[in-house]
Every structure is written in structure tokens, then in C-alpha cells.
C-alpha positions in Angstrom: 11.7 12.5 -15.4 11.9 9.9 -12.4 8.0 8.2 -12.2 7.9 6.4 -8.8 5.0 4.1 -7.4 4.5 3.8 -3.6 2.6 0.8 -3.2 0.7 -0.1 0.2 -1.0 -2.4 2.1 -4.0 0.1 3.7 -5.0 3.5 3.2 -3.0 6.5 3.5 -4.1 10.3 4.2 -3.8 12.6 1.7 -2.0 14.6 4.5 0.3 11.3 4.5 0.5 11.0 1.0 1.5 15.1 0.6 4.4 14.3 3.5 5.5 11.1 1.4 5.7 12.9 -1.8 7.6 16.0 -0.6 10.6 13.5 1.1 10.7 11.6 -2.2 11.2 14.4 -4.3 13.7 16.5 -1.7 15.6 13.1 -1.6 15.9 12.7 -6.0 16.5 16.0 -6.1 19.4 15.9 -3.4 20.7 12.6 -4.5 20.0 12.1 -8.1 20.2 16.1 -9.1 16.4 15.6 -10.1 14.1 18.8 -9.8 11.5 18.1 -7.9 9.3 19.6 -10.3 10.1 16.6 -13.2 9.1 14.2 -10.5 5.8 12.0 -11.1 5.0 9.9 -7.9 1.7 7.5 -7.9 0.1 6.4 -4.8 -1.1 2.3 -5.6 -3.3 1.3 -2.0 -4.3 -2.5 -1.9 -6.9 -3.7 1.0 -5.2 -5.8 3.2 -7.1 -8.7 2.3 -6.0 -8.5 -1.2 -2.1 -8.2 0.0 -0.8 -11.7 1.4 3.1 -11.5 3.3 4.4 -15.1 2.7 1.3 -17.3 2.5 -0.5 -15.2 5.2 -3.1 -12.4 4.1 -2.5 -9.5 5.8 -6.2 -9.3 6.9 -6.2 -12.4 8.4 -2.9 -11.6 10.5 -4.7 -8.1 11.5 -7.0 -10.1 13.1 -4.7 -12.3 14.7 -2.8 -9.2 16.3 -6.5 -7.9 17.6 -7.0 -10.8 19.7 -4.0 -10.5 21.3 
């Protein structure tokens, strides 16, 4: 049984979560011969200012971006 973690930085919608899921399971079940029933996929969402890219936190760069 394939057990995948999707791990962002942000929120997701559950509609984007239920759109996420159903491409990862299509895809292991079309390329690894996995049915999509055995697959276990866990949503992991970090705030932004708890996520750092490099030495910047990704809060702080939102911010940055606004500005602009």
C-alpha cells in the first residue's frame, strides 16, 4: 500500500486537496499498477512563516512580493 505525504507551504481547499488526491492515485495506479483504493495520501500544511526557502521565511518574502 503506497502512503504519500503532500507537504505545503499555505493552506489548501479541501476541493484542492480532493483534486490532488484523485491525480495521485490515477497516476500510481497507471504507473506503478497500484489500485487506487490501497492508496493512503496525507495532507501536511505549514504556515508560511514556519517554512523558510534558503535562509528566507516564506512570510517574510510574501510580503516583499506585496509591496511590489
Amino acid at each position: 500500500m503506497p502512503y504519500i505525504d503532500v507537504k505545503v507551504a499555505g493552506k489548501l481547499s479541501i476541493e484542492q486537496k480532493r483534486e490532488i488526491a484523485k491525480d495521485i492515485s490515477e497516476s500510481l495506479e497507471r504507473v506503478a499498477k497500484k489500485p487506487k483504493e490501497s492508496v493512503y495520501i496525507s495532507f501536511t500544511e505549514f504556515d508560511r512563516e514556519n517554512f523558510a526557502k534558503g535562509e528566507n521565511i516564506l512570510s517574510d518574502l510574501d510580503k516583499l512580493q506585496n509591496k511590489k
